[in-house]
C-alpha positions as CSV (number, residue, x, y, z in Angstrom):
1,X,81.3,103.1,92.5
2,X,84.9,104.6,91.8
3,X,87.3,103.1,94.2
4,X,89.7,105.2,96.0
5,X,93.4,105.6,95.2
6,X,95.4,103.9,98.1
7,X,98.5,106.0,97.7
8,X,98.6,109.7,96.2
9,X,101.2,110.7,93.6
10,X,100.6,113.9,92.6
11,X,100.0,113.1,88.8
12,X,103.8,110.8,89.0
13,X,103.0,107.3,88.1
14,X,106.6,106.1,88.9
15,X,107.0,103.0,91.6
16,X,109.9,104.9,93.1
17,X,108.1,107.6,94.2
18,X,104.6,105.4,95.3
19,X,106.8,103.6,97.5
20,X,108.0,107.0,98.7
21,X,104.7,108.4,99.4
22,X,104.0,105.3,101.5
23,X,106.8,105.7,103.3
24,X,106.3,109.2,104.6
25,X,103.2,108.1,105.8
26,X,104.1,105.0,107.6
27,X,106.8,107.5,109.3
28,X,104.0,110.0,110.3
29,X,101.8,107.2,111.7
30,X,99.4,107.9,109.0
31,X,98.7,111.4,110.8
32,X,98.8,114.9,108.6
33,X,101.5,116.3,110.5
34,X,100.1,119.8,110.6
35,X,96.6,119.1,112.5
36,X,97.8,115.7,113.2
37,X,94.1,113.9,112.2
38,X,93.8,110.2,111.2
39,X,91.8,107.9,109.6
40,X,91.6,110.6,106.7
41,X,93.1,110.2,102.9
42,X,96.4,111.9,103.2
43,X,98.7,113.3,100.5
44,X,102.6,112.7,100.5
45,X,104.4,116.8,99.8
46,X,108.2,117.1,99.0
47,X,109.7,119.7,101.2
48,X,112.5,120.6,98.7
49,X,111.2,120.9,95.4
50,X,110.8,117.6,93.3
51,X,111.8,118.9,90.4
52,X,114.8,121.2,91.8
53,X,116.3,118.6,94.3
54,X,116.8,115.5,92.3
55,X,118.8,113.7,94.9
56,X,116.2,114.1,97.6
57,X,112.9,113.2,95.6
58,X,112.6,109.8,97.2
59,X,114.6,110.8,101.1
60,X,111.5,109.9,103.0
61,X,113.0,113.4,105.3
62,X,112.0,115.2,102.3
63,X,108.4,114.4,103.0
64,X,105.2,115.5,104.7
65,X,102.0,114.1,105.3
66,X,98.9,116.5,104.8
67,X,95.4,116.0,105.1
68,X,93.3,117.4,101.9
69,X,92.0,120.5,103.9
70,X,95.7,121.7,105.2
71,X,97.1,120.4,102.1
72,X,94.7,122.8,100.2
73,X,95.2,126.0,102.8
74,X,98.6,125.6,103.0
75,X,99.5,125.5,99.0
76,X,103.0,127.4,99.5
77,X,105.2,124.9,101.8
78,X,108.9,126.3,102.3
79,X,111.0,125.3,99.4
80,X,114.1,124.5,101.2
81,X,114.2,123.4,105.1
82,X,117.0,124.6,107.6
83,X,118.7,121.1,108.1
């Protein structure tokens, strides 16, 4: 039996941005914040571009939570937020 991964990091293996994705979803309450479901695995998503917007790659306000199936529909997020 293959264990799941507690924390998602998009391929980055870097504590930094672990501790990142766990914050996002401890601010969302654990809740994809476009359907707002729980109890689901959930996937930490950079607003502004990772690789473009160095400064903010670990600003937890530079996160979202997603669930796989929004996460999946909605492939093309904004790449830079009105502040």
């Amino acid at each position: 039996m293959t264990k799941k991964k507690p924390t998602y990091s998009g391929g980055r293996s870097d504590s930094n941005h672990t501790e990142w994705a766990r914050k996002v979803k401890v601010r969302s309450g654990h809740a994809c914040q476009m359907c707002g479901v729980r109890d689901v695995y959930l996937e930490s998503h950079h607003l502004n571009s990772y690789d473009i917007h160095i400064d903010e790659r670990y600003d937890i306000n530079n996160g979202i939570t997603l669930c796989k199936p929004v996460s999946y529909t909605h492939l093309t997020l904004p790449t830079n937020r009105e502040v």
